[in-house]
BAKEKE-659830 format. One record per residue (C-alpha): residue number from 1; residue in one letter; y, z, x. Coordinates in steps of 0.02 Angstrom, whole numbers, padded with zeros to 5 digits. Layout:
BEGIN
+-----+--------+--------+--------+--------+
! num ! residu !      y !      z !      x !
+-----+--------+--------+--------+--------+
! NUM !      A !      Y !      Z !      X !
...
+-----+--------+--------+--------+--------+
END
This chain:
BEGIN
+-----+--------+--------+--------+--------+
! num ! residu !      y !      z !      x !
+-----+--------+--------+--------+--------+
!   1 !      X ! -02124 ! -00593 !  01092 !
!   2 !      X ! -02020 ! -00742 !  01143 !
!   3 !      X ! -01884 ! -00623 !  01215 !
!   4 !      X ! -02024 ! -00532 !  01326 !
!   5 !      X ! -02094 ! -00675 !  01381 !
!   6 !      X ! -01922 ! -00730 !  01447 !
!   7 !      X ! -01894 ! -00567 !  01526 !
!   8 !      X ! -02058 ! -00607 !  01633 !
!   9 !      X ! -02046 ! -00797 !  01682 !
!  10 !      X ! -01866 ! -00733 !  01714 !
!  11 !      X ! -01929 ! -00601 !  01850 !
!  12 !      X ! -02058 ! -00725 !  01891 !
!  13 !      X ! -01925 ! -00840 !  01939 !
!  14 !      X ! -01813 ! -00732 !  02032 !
!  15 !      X ! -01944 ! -00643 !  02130 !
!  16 !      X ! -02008 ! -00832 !  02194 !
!  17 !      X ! -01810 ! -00879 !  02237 !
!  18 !      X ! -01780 ! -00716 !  02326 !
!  19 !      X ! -01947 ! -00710 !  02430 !
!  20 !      X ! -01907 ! -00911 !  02467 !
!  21 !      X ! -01735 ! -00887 !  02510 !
!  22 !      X ! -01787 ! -00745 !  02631 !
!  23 !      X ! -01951 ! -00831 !  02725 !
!  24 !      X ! -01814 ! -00997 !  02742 !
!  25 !      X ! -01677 ! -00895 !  02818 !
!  26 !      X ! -01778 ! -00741 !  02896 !
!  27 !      X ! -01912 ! -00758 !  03028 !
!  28 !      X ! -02088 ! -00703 !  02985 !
!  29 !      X ! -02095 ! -00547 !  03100 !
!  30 !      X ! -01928 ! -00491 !  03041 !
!  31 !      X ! -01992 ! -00489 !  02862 !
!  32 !      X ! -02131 ! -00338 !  02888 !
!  33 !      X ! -01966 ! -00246 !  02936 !
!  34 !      X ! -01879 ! -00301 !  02780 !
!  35 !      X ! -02013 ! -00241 !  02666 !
!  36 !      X ! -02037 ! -00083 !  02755 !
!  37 !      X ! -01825 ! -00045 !  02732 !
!  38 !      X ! -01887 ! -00113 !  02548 !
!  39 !      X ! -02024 !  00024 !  02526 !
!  40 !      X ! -01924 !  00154 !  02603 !
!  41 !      X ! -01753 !  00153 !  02512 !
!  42 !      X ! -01877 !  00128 !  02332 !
!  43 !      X ! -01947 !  00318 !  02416 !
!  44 !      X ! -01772 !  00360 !  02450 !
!  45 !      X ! -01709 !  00318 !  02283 !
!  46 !      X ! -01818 !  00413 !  02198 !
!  47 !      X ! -01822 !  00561 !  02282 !
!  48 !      X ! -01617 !  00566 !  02274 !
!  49 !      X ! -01622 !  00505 !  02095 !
!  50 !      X ! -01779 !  00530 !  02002 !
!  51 !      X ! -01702 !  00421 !  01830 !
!  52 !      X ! -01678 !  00232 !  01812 !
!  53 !      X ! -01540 !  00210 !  01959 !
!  54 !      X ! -01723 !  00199 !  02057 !
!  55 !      X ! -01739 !  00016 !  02012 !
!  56 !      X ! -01564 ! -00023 !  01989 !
!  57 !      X ! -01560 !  00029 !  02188 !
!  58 !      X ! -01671 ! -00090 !  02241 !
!  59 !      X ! -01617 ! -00234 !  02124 !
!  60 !      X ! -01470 ! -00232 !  02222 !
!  61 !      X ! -01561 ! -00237 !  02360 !
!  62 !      X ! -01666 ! -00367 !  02349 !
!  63 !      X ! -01514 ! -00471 !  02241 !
!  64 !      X ! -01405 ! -00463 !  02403 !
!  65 !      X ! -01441 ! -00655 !  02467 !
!  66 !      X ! -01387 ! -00707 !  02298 !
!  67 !      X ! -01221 ! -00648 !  02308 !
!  68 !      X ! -01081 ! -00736 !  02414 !
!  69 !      X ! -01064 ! -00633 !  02552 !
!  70 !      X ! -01230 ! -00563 !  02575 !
!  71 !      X ! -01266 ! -00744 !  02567 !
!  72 !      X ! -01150 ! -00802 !  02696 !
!  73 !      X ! -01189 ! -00654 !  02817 !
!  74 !      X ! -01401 ! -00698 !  02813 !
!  75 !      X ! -01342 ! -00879 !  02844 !
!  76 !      X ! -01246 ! -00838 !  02977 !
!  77 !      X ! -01407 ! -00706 !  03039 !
!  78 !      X ! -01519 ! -00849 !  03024 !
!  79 !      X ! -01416 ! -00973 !  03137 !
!  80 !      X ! -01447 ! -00885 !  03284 !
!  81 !      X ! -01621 ! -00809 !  03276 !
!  82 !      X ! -01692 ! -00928 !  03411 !
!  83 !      X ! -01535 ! -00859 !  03534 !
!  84 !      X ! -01343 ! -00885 !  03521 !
!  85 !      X ! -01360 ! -01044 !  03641 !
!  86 !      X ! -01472 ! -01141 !  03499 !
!  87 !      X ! -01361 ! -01115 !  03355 !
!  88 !      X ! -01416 ! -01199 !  03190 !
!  89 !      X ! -01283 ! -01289 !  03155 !
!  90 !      X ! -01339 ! -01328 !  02953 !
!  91 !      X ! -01352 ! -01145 !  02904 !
!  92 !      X ! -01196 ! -01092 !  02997 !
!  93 !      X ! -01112 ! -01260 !  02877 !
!  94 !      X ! -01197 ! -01181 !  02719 !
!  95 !      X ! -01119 ! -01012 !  02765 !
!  96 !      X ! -00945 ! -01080 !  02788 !
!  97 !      X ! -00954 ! -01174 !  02638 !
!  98 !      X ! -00991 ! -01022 !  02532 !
!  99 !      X ! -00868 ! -00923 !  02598 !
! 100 !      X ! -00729 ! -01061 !  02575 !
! 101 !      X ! -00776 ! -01101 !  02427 !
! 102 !      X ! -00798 ! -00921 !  02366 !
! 103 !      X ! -00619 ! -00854 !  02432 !
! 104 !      X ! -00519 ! -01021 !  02346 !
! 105 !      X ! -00406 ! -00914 !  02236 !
! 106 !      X ! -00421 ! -01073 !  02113 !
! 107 !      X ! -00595 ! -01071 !  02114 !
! 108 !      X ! -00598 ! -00896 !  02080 !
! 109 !      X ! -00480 ! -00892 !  01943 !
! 110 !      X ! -00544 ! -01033 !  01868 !
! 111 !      X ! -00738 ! -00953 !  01836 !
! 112 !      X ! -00652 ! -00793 !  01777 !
! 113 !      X ! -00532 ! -00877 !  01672 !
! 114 !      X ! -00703 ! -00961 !  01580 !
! 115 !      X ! -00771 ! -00808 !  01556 !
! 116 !      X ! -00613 ! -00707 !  01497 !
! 117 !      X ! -00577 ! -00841 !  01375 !
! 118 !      X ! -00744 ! -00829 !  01289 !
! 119 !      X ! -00656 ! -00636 !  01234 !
! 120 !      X ! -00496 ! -00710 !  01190 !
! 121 !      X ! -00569 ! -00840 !  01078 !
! 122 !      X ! -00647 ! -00702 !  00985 !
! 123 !      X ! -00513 ! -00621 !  00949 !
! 124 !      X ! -00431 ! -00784 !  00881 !
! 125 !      X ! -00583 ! -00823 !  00766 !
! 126 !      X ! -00612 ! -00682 !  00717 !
! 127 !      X ! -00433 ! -00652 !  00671 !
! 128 !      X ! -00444 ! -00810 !  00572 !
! 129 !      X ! -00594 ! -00782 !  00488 !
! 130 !      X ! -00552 ! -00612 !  00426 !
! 131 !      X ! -00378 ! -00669 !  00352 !
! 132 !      X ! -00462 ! -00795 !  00241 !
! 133 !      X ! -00604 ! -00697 !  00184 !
! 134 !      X ! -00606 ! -00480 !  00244 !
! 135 !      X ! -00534 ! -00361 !  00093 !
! 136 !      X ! -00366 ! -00291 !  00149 !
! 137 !      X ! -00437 ! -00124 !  00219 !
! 138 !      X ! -00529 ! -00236 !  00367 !
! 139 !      X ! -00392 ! -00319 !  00394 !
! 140 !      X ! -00336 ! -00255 !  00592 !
! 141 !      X ! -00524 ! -00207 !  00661 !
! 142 !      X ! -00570 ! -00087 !  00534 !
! 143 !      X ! -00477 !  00018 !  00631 !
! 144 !      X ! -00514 !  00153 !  00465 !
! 145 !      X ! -00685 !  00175 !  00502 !
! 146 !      X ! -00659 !  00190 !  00686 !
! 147 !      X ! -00755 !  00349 !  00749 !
! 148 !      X ! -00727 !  00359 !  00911 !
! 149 !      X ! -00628 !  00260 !  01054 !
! 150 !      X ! -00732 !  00265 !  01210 !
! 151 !      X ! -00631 !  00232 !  01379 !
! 152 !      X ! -00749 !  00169 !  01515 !
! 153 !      X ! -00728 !  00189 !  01692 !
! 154 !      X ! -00809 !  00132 !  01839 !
! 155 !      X ! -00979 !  00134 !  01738 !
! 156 !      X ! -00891 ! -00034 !  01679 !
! 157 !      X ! -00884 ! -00118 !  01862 !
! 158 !      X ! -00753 ! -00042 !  01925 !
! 159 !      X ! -00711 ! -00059 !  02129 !
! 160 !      X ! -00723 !  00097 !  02203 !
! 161 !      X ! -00561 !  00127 !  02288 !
! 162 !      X ! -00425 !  00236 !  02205 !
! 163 !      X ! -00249 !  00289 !  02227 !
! 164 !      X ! -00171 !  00435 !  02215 !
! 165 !      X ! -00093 !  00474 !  02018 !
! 166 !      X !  00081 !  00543 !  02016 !
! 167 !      X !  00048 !  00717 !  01934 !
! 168 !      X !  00071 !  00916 !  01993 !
! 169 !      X ! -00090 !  00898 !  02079 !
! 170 !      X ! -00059 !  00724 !  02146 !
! 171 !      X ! -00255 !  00706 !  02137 !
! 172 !      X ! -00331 !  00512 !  02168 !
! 173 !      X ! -00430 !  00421 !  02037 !
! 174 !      X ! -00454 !  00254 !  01985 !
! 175 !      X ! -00294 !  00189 !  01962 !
! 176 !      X ! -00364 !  00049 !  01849 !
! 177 !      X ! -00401 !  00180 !  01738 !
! 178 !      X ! -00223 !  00241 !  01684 !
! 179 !      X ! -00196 !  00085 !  01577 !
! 180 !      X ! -00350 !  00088 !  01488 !
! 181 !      X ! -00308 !  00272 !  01430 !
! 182 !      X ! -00132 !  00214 !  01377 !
! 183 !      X ! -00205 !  00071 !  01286 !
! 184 !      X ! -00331 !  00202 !  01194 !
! 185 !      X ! -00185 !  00307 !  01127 !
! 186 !      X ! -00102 !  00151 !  01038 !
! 187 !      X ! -00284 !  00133 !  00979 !
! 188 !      X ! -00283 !  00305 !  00898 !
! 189 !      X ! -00086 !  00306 !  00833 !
! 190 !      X ! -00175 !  00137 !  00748 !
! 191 !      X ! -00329 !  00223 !  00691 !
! 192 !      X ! -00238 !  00378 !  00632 !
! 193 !      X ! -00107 !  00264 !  00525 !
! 194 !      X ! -00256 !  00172 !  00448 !
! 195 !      X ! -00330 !  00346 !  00401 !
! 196 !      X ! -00486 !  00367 !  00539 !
! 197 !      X ! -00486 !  00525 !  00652 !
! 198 !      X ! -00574 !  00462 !  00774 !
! 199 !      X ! -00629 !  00555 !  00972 !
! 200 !      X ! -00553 !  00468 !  01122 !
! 201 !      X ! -00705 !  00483 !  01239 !
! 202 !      X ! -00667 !  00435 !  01414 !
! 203 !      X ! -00833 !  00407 !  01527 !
! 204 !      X ! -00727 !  00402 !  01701 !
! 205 !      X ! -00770 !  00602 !  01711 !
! 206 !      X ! -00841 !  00624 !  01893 !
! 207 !      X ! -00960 !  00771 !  01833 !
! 208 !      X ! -00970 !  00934 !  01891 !
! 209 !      X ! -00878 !  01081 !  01908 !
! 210 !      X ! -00768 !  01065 !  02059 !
! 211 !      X ! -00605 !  01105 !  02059 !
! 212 !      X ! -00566 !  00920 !  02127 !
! 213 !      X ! -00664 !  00871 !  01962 !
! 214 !      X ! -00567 !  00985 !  01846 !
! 215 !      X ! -00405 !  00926 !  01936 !
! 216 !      X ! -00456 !  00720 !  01875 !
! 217 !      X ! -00514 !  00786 !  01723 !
! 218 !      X ! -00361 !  00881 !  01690 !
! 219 !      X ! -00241 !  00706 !  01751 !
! 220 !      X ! -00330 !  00607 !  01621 !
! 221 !      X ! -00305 !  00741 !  01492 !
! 222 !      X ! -00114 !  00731 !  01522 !
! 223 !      X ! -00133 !  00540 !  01515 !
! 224 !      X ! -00177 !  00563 !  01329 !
! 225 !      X ! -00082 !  00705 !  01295 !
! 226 !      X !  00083 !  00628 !  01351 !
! 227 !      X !  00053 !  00475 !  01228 !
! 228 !      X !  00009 !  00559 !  01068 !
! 229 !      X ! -00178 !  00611 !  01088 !
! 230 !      X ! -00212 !  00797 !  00999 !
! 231 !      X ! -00316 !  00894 !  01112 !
! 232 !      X ! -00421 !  00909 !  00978 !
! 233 !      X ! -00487 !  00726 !  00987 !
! 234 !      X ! -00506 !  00706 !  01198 !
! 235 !      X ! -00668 !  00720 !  01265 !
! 236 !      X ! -00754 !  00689 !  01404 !
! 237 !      X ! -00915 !  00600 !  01452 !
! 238 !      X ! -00983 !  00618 !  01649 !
! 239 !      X ! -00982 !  00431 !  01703 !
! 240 !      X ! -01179 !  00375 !  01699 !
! 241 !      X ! -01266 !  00280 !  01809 !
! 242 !      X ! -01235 !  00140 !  01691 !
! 243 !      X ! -01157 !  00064 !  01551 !
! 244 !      X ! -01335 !  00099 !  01462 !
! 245 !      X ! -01334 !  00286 !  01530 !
! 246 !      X ! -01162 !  00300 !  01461 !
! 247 !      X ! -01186 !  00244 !  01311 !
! 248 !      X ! -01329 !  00358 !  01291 !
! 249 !      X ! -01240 !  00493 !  01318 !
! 250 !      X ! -01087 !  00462 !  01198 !
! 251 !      X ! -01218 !  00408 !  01057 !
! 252 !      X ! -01296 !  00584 !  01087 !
! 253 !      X ! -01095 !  00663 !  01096 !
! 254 !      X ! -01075 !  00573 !  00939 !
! 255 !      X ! -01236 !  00619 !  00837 !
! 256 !      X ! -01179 !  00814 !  00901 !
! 257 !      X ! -01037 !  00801 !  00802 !
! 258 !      X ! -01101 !  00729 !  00658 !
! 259 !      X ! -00998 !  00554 !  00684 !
! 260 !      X ! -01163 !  00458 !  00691 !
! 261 !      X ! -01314 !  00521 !  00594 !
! 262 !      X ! -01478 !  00485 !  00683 !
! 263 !      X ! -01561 !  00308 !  00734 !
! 264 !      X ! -01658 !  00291 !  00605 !
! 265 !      X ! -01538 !  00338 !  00455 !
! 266 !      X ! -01392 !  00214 !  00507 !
! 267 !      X ! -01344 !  00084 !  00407 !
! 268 !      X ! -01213 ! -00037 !  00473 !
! 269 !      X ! -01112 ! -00078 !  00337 !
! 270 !      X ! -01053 !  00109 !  00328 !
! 271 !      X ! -01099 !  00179 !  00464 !
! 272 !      X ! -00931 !  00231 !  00579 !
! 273 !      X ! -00863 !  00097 !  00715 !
! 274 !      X ! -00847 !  00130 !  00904 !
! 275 !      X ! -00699 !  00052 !  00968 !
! 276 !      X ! -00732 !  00019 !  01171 !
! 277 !      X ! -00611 ! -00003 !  01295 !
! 278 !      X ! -00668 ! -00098 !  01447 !
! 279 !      X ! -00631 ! -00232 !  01560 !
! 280 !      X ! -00618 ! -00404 !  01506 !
! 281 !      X ! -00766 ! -00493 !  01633 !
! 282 !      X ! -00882 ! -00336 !  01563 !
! 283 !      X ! -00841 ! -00330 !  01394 !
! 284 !      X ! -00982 ! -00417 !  01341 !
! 285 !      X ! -01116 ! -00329 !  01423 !
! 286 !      X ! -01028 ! -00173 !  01395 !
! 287 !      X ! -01047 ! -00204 !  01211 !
! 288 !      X ! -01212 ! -00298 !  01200 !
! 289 !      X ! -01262 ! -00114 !  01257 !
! 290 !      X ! -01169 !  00007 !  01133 !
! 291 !      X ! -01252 ! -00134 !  01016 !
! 292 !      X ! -01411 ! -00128 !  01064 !
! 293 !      X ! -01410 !  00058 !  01049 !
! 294 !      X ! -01370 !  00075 !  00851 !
! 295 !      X ! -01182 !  00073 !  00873 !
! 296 !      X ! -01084 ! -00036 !  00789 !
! 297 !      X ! -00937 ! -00098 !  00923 !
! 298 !      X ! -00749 ! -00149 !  00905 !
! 299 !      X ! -00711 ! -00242 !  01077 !
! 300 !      X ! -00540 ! -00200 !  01152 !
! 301 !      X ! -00570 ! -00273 !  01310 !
! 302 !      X ! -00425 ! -00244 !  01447 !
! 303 !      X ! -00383 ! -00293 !  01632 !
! 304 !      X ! -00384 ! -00496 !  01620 !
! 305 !      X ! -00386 ! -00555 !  01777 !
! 306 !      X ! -00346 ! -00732 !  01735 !
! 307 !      X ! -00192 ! -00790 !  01643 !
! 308 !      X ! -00161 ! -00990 !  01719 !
! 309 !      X ! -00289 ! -01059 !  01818 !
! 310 !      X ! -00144 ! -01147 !  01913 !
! 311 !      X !  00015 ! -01089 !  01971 !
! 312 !      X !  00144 ! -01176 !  01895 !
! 313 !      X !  00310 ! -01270 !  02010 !
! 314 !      X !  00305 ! -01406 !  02139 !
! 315 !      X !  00170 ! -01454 !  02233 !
! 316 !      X !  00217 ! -01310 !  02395 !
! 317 !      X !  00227 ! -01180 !  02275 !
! 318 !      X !  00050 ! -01219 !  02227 !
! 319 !      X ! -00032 ! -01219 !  02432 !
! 320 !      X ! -00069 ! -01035 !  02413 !
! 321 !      X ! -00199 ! -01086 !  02256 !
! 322 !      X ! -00306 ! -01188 !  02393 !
! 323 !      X ! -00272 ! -01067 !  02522 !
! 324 !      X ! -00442 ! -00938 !  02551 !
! 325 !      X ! -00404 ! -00756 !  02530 !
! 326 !      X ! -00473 ! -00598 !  02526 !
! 327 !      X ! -00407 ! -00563 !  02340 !
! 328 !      X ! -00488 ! -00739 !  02269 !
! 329 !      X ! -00661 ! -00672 !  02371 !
! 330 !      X ! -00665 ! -00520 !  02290 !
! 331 !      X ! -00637 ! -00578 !  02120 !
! 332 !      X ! -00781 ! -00710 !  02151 !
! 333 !      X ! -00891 ! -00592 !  02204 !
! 334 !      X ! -00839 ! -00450 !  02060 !
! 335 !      X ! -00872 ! -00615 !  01928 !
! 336 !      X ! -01040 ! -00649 !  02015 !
! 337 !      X ! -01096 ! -00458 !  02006 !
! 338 !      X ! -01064 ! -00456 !  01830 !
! 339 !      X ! -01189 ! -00611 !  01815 !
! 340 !      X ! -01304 ! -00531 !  01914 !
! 341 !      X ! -01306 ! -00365 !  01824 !
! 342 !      X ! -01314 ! -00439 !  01659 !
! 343 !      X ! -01471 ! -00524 !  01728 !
! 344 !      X ! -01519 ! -00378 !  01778 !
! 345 !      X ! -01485 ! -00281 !  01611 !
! 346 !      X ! -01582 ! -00424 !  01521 !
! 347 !      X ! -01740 ! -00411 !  01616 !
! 348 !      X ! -01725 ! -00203 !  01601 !
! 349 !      X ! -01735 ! -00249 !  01403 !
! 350 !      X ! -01538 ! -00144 !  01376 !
! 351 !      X ! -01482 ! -00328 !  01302 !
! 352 !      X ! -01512 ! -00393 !  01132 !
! 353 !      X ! -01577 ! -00551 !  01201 !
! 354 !      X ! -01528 ! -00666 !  01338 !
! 355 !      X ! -01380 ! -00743 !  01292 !
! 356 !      X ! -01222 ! -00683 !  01395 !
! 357 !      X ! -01112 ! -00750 !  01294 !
! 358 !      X ! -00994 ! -00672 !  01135 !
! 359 !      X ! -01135 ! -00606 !  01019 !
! 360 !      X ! -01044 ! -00655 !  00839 !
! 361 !      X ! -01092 ! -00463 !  00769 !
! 362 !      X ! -00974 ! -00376 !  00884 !
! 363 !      X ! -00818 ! -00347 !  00795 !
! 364 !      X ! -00642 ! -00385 !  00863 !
+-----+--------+--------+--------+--------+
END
């Protein structure tokens, strides 16, 4: 009860802050407009996608003047509404600060380092926890119960640009990816060694039957193949709409084959352990999820952004960390997405509760 009532004085709270934000920094006739692009992309939406993408469309949407840039650009919008030659000079201030601020590749660092180092504290605690008291067959992240390894893709927040892979076809995919499927076969060698046989699931499948789809498919195959994964154990999972849609779909893969018995026969001490793969900033969203859907996670989060929050040297070596880029901007805005959807995840009820930060259950 206390969790649902959040949920509501949450939307409450947000809805207020949005529709304030937009009648400050929109004018009053340009708002019927607004709600009528509002209305029509919710039609839209769920005409071109009938399942819950409908009101993950418009969250977006409406969560745009909350992010840095969308922000900075209605700031900017707002400045001159009365007519270039009376230029407000407050809101065109408030923009510039947020995008200075926002593209400081110290500033960005620094929020992403915070949030990075909430995962590599677990590890450390965790690590020192189980050497005093875990039997020797947990020692390592019970990597011998591990049932599957699941590889996320860009269901996990990934940007959307890719580069071609060197391979026969030379076909592009996310680039980011490669890693995380070399990082899954050291997981399996592990697992195997420990005495699991666990499925290497990898969610970055673009669907379909294409041949451009069979040609990524068939890339990320090799991936796995080359470093010691059996054919046997690859498997792949169409990316979902979500990290909740995709975690749907490899708790139904995994029921199928008898890895996972159903919902309402698991029982957690003995029930098999998924070990996910995912970035770093989404890790703990990404396994809040899994979590809240029965399955009993191993975090092995990858792609830390953040190693020193300050370069090291002489003070000219360290100009460019005051400098604003385009690199420190995107990371900001990548860190502040994550927020956002987590919020968003929360109020959809995909989130144990709302706390965003390491939940103590999740293994590592």
């Amino acid at each position: 009860m206390l969790v649902l009532l959040t949920r509501v004085l949450l939307w409450a709270t947000l809805g207020l802050l949005i529709w304030y934000i937009l009648t400050k920094i929109i004018p009053q006739k340009y708002l019927t407009w607004f709600g009528g692009v509002v209305v029509l992309t919710l039609i839209i939406a769920s005409f071109a996608d009938p399942n819950d993408e409908t009101i993950g469309t418009i969250w977006r949407l409406i969560s745009m003047p909350l992010t840095p840039l969308g922000a900075t650009v209605l700031l900017l919008g707002s400045s001159i509404s009365d007519g270039i030659e009376k230029v407000k000079g407050r809101q065109v201030v408030a923009a510039l600060a947020i995008l200075l601020v926002t593209s400081l590749p110290i500033f960005s660092r620094y929020i992403v380092s915070r949030s990075e180092l909430e995962v590599q504290r677990a590890f450390t605690a965790r690590a020192e926890q189980c050497a005093e008291v875990c039997p020797a067959s947990v020692i390592g992240g019970q990597l011998n119960r591990a049932g599957a390894i699941v590889v996320l893709g860009s269901d996990a927040g990934d940007a959307k640009e890719s580069v071609a892979f060197q391979s026969s076809t030379d076909q592009a995919y996310n680039s980011n990816l490669v890693p995380r499927l070399i990082y899954a076969s050291q997981l399996y060698g592990d697992a195997r060694q420990a005495g699991a046989d666990p499925f290497v699931i990898v969610t970055a499948d673009p669907g379909g039957e294409s041949e451009a789809s069979e040609a990524k498919r068939r890339n990320m195959r090799t991936v796995l193949l080359n470093n010691g994964v059996p054919e046997r154990a690859i498997a792949f999972e169409s990316t979902g709409l979500n990290v909740h849609s995709t975690a749907r779909q490899v708790d139904g893969f995994l029921q199928d084959r008898q890895v996972l018995p159903a919902l309402s026969n698991r029982d957690e001490p003995t029930d098999a352990r998924i070990l996910l793969v995912a970035p770093a900033m989404t890790m703990t969203r990404s396994a809040l999820t899994f979590e809240e859907m029965g399955m009993q996670v191993i975090a092995k989060p990858t792609d830390f952004y953040s190693v020193n929050t300050w370069s090291g040297g002489d003070t000219f070596s360290r100009l460019p960390d005051i400098i604003p880029s385009v690199d420190a901007l995107q990371l900001t805005s990548r860190y502040w997405d994550e927020v956002l959807t987590s919020t968003y995840y929360f109020l959809r009820g995909w989130l144990p509760g709302f706390d965003f930060g390491w939940n103590p259950n999740i293994e590592v």
